[in-house]
N, CA, C and O atoms as a GROMACS GRO file, in nm:
protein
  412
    1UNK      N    1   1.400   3.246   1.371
    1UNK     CA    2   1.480   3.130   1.341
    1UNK      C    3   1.403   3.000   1.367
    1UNK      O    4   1.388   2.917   1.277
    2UNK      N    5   1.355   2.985   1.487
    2UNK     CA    6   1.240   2.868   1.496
    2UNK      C    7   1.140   2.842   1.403
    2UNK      O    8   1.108   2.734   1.353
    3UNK      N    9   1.080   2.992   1.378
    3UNK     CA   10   1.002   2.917   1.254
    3UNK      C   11   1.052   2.887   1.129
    3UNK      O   12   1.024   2.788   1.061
    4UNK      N   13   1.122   2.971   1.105
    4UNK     CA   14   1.190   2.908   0.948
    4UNK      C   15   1.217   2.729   0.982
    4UNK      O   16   1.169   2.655   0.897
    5UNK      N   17   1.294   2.655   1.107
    5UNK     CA   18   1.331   2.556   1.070
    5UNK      C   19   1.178   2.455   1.126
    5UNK      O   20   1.171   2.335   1.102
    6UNK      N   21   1.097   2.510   1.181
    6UNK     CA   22   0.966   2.415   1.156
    6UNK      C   23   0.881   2.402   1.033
    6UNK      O   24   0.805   2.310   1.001
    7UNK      N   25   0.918   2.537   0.958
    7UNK     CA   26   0.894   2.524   0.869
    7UNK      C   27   0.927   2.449   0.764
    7UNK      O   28   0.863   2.384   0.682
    8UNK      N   29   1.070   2.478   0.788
    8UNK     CA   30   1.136   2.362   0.683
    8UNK      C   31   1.133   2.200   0.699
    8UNK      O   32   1.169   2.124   0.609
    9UNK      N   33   1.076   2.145   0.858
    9UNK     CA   34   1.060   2.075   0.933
    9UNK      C   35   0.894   2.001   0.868
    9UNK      O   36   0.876   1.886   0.826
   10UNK      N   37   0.833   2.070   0.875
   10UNK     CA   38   0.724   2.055   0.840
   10UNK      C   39   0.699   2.011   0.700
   10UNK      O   40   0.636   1.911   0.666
   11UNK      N   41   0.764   2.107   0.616
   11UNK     CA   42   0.788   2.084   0.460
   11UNK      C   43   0.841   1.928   0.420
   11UNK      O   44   0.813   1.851   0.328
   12UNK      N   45   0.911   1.924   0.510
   12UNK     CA   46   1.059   1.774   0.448
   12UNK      C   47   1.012   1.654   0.507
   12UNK      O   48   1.000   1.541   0.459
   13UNK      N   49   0.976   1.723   0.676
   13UNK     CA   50   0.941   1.600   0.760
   13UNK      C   51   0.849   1.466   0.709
   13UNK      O   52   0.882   1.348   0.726
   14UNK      N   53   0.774   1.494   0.668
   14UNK     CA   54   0.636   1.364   0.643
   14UNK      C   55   0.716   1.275   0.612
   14UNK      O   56   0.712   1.171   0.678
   15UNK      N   57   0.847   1.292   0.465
   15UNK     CA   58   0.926   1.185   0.441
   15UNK      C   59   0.990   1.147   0.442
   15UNK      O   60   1.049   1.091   0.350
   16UNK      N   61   1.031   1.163   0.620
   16UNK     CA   62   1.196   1.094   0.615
   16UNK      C   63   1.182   0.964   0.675
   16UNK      O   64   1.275   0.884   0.675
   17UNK      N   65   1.000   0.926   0.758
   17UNK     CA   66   0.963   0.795   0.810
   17UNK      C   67   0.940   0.715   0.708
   17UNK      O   68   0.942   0.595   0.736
   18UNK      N   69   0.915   0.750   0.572
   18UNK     CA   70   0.867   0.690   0.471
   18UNK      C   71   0.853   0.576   0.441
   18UNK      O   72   0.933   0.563   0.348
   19UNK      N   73   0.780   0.431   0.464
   19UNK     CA   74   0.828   0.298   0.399
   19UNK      C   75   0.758   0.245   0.268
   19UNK      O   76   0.644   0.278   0.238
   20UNK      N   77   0.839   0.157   0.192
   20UNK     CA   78   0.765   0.134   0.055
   20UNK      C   79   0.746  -0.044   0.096
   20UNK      O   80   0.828  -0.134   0.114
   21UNK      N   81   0.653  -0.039   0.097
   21UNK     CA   82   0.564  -0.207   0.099
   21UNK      C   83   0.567  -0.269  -0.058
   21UNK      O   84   0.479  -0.235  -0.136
   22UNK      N   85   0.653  -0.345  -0.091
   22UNK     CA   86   0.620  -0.462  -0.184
   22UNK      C   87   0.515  -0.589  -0.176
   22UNK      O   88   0.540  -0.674  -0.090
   23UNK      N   89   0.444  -0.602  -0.226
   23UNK     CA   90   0.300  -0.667  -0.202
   23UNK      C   91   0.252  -0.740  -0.327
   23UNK      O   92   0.242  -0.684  -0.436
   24UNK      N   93   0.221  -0.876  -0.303
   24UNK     CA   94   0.190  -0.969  -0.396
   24UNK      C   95   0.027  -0.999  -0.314
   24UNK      O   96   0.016  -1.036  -0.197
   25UNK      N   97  -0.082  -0.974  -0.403
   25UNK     CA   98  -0.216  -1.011  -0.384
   25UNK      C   99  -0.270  -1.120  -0.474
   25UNK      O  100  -0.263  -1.112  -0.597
   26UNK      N  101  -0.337  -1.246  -0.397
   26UNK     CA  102  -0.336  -1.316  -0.519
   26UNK      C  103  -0.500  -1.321  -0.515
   26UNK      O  104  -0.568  -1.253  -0.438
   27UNK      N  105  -0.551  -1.414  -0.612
   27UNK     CA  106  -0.677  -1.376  -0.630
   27UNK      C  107  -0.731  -1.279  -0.695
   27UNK      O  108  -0.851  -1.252  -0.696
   28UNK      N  109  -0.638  -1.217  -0.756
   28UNK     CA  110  -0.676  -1.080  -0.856
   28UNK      C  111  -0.670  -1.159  -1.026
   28UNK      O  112  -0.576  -1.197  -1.096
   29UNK      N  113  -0.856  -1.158  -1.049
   29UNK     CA  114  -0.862  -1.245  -1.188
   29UNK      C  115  -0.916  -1.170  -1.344
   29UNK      O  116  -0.941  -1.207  -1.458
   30UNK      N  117  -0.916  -1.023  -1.253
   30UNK     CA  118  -1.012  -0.953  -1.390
   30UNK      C  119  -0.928  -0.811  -1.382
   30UNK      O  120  -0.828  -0.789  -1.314
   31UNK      N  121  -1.003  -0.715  -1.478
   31UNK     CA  122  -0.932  -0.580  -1.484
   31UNK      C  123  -0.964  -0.488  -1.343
   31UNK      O  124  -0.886  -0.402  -1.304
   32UNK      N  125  -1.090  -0.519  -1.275
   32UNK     CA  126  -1.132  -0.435  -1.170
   32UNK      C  127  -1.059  -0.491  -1.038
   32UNK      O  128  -1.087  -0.441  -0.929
   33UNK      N  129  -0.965  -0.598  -1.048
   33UNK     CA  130  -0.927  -0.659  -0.917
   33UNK      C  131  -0.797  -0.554  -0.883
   33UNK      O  132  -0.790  -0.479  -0.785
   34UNK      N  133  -0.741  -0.562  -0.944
   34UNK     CA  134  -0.641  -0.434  -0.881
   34UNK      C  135  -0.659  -0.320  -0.852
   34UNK      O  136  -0.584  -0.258  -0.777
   35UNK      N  137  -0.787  -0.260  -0.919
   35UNK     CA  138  -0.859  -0.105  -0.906
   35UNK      C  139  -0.937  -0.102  -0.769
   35UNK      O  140  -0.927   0.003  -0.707
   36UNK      N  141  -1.026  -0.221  -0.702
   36UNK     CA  142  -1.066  -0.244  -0.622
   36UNK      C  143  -0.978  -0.268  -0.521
   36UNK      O  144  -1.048  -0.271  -0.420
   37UNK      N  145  -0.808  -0.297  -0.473
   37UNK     CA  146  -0.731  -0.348  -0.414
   37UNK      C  147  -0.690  -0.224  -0.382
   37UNK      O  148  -0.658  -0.185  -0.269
   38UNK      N  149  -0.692  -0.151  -0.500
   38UNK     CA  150  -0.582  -0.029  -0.491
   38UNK      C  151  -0.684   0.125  -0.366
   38UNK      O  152  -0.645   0.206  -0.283
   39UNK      N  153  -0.789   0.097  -0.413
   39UNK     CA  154  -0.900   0.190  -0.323
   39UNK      C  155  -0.926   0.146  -0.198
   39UNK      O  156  -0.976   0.219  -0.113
   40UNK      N  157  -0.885  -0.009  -0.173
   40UNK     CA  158  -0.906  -0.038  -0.056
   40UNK      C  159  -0.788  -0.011   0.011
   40UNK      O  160  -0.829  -0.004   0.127
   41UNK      N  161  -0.687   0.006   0.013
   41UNK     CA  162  -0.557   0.014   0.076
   41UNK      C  163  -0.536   0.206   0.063
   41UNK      O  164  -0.486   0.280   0.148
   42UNK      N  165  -0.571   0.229  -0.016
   42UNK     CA  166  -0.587   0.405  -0.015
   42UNK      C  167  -0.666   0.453   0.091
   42UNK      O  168  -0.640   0.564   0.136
   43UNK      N  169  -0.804   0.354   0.161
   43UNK     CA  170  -0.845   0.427   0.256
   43UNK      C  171  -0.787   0.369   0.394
   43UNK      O  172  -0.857   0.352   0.494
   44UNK      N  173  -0.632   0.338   0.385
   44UNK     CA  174  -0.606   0.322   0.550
   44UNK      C  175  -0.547   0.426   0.580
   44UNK      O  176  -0.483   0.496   0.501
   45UNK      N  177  -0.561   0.446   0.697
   45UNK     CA  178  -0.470   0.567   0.733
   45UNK      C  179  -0.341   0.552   0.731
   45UNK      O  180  -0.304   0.449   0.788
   46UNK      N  181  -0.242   0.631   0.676
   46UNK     CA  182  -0.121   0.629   0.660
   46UNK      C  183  -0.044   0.563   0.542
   46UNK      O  184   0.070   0.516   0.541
   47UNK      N  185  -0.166   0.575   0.411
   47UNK     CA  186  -0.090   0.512   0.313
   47UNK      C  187  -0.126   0.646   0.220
   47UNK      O  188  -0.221   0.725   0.217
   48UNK      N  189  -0.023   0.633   0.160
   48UNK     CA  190   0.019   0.810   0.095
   48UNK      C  191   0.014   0.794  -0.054
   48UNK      O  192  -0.024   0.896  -0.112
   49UNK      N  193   0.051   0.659  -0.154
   49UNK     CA  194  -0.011   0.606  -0.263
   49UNK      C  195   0.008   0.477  -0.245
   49UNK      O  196   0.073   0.423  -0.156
   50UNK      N  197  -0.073   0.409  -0.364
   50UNK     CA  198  -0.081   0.241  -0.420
   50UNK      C  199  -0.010   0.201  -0.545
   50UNK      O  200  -0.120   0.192  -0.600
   51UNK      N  201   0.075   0.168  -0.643
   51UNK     CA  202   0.121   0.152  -0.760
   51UNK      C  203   0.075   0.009  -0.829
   51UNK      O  204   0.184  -0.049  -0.824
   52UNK      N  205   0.000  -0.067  -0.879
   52UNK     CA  206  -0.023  -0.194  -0.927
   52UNK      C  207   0.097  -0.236  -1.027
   52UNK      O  208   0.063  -0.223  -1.145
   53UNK      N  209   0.204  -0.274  -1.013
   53UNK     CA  210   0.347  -0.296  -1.041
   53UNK      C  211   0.345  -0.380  -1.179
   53UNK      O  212   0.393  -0.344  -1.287
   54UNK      N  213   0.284  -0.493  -1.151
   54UNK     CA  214   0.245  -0.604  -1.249
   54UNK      C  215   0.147  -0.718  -1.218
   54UNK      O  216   0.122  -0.787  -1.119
   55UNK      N  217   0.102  -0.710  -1.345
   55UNK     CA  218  -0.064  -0.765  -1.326
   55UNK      C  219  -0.035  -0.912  -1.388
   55UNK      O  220   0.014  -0.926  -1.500
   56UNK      N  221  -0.052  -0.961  -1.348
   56UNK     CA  222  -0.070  -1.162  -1.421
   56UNK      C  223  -0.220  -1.195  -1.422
   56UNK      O  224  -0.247  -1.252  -1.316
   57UNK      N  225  -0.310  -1.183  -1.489
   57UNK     CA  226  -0.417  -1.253  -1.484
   57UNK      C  227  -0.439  -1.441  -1.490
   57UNK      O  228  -0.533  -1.503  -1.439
   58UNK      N  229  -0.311  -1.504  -1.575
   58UNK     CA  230  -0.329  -1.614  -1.557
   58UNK      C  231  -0.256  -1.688  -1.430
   58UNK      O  232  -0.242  -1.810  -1.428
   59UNK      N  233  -0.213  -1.606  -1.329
   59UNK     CA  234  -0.165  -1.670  -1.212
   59UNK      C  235  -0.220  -1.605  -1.142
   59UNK      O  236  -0.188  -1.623  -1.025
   60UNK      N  237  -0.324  -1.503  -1.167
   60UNK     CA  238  -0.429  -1.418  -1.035
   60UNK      C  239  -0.350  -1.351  -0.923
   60UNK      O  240  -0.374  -1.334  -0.804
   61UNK      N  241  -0.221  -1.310  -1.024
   61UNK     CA  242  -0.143  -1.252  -0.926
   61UNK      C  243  -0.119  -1.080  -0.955
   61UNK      O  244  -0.117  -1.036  -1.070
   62UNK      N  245  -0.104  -1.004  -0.854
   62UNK     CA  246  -0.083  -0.878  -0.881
   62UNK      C  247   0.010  -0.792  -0.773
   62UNK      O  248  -0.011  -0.783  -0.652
   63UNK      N  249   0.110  -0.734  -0.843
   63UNK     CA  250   0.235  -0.673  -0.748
   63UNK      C  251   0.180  -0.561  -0.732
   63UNK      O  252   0.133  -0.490  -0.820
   64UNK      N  253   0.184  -0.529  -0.564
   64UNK     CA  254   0.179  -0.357  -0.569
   64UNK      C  255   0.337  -0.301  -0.507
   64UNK      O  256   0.421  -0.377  -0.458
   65UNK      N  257   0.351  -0.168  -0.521
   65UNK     CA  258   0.436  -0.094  -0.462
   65UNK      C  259   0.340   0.019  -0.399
   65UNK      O  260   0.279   0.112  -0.452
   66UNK      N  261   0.354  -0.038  -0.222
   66UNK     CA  262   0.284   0.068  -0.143
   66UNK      C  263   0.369   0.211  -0.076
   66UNK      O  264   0.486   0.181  -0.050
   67UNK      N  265   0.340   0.336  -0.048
   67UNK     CA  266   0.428   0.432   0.009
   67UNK      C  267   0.293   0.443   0.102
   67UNK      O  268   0.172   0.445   0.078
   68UNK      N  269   0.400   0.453   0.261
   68UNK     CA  270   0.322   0.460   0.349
   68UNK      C  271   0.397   0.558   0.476
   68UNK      O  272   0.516   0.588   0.464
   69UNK      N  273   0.344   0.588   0.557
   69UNK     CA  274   0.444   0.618   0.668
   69UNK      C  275   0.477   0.534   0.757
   69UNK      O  276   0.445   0.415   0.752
   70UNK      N  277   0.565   0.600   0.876
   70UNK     CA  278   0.638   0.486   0.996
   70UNK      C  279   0.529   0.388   1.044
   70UNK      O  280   0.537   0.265   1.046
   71UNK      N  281   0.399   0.484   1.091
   71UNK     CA  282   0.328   0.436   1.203
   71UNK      C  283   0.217   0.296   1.132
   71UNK      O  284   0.126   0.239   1.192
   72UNK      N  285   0.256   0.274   1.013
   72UNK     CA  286   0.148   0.169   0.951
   72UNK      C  287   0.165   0.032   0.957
   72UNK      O  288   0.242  -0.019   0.875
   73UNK      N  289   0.108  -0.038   1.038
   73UNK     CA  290   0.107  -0.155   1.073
   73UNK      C  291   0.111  -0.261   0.922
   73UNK      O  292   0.030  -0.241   0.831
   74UNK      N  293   0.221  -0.376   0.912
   74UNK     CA  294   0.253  -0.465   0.750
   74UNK      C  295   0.081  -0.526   0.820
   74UNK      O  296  -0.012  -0.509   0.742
   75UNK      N  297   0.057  -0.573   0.917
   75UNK     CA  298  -0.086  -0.660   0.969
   75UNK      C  299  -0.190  -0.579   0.859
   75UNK      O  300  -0.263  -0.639   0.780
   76UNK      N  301  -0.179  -0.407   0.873
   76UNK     CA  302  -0.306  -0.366   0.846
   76UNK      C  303  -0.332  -0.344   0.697
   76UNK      O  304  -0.438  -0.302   0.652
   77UNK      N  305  -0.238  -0.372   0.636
   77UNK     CA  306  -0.237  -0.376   0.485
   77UNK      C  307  -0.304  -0.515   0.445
   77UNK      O  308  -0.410  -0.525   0.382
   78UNK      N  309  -0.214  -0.633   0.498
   78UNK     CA  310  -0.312  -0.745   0.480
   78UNK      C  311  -0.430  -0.780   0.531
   78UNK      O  312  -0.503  -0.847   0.458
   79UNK      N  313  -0.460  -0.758   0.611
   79UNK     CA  314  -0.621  -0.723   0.634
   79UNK      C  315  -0.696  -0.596   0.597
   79UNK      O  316  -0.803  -0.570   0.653
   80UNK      N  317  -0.634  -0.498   0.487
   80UNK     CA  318  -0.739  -0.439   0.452
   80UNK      C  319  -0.762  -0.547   0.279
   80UNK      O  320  -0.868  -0.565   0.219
   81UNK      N  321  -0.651  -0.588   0.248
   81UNK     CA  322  -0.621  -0.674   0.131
   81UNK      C  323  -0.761  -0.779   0.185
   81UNK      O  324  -0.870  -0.778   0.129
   82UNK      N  325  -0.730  -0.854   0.288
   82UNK     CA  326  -0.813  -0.938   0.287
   82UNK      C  327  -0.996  -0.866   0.299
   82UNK      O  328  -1.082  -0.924   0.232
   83UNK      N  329  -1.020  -0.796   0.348
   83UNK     CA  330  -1.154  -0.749   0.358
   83UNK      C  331  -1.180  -0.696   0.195
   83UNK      O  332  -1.282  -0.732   0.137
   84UNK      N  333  -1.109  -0.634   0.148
   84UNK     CA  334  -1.154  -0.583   0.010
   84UNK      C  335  -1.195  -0.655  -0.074
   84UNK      O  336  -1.276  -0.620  -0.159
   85UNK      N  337  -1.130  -0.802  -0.060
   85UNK     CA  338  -1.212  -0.955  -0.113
   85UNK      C  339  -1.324  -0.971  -0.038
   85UNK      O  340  -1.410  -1.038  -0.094
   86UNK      N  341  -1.357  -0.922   0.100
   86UNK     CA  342  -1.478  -0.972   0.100
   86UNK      C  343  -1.570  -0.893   0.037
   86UNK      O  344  -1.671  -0.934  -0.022
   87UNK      N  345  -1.535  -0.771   0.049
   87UNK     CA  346  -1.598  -0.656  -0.005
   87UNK      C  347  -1.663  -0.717  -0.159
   87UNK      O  348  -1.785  -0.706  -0.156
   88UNK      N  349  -1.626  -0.762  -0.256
   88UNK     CA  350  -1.614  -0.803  -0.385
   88UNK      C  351  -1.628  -0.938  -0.428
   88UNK      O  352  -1.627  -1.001  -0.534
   89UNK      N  353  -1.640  -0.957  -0.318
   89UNK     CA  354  -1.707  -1.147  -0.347
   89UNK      C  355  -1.586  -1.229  -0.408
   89UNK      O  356  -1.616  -1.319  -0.486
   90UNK      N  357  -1.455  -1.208  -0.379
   90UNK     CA  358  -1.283  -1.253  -0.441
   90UNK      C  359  -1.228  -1.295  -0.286
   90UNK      O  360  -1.248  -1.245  -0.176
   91UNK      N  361  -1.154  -1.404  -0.330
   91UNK     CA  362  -1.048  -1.433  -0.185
   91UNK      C  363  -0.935  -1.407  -0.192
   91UNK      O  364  -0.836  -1.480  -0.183
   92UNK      N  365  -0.949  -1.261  -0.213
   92UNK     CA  366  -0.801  -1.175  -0.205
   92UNK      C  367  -0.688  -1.268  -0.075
   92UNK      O  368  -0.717  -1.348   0.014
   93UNK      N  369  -0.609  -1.234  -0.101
   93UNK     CA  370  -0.464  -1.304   0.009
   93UNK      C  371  -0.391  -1.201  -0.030
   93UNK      O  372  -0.387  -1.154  -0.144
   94UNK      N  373  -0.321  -1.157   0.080
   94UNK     CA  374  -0.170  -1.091   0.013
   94UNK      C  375  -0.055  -1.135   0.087
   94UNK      O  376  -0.060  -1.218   0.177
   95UNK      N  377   0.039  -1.082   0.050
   95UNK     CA  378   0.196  -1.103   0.131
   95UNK      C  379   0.278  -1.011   0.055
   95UNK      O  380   0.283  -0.965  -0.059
   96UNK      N  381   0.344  -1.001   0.173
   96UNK     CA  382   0.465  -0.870   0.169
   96UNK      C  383   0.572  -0.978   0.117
   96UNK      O  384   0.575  -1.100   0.128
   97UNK      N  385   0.646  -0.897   0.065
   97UNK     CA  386   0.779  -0.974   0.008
   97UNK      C  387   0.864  -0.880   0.014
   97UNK      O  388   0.978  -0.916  -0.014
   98UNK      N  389   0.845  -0.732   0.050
   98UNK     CA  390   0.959  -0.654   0.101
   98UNK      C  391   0.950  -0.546   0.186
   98UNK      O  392   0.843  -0.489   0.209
   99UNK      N  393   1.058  -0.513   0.235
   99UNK     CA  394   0.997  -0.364   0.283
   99UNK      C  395   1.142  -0.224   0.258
   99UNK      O  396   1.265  -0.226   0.258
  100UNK      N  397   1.064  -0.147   0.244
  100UNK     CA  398   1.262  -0.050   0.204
  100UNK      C  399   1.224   0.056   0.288
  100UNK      O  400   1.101   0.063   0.289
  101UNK      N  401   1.271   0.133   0.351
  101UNK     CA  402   1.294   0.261   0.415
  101UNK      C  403   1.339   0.399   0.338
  101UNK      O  404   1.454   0.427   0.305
  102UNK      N  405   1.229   0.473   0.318
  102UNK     CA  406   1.268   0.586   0.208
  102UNK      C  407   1.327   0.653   0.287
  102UNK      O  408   1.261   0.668   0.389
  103UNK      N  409   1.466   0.722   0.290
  103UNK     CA  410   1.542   0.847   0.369
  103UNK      C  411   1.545   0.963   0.283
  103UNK      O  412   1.596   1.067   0.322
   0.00000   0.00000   0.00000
C-alpha cells in the first residue's frame, strides 16, 4: 500500500507546487532575442519550460509564459534575464507582471 501511494505521489507530485511566471523582457530587437532569452532561463534550476507568448519587435518587447516549481526564486529569473543580455551584447531588462499557482 505504501508504495502504490508514493508511487502515485511521485507520479502527480512535481505538479502540484507548480508556478507560471508572466514575464515582459525588453530589449528583445531581432529574431534570436527571444531564442537566446528562452535558453537562458531553461538553464536555471527549477524551470520546467519557457513559452515566448508575443514578440513586438518595434517596442523590443517580448512576453514569456514561464512553468517553474515552488522553490524558484521571481529574483532568479530576472537576473538570469539580465545576464543573458550580457551574454549577447543586448540590455535585456525583464519584469514579472504575474504570477498564478498551477494546482
Amino acid at each position: 500500500m505504501n508504495k502504490v501511494i508514493i508511487g502515485i505521489l511521485f507520479m502527480v507530485g512535481f505538479s502540484i507546487a507548480d508556478k507560471l511566471y508572466f514575464l515582459d523582457v525588453y530589449g528583445t530587437d531581432c529574431e534570436m532575442c527571444p531564442v537566446a532569452v528562452r535558453k537562458g532561463l531553461l538553464r536555471l534550476r527549477g524551470i520546467k519550460d519557457v513559452k515566448a507568448s508575443d514578440i513586438d519587435f518595434e517596442k523590443n518587447i517580448t512576453k514569456f509564459i514561464t512553468l517553474s516549481d515552488d522553490g524558484l526564486r521571481p529574483d532568479d529569473i530576472l537576473e538570469s534575464v539580465k545576464e543573458t543580455g550580457k551574454i549577447v551584447g543586448k540590455p535585456y531588462r525583464g519584469k514579472i507582471t504575474g504570477v498564478k499557482d498551477i494546482k
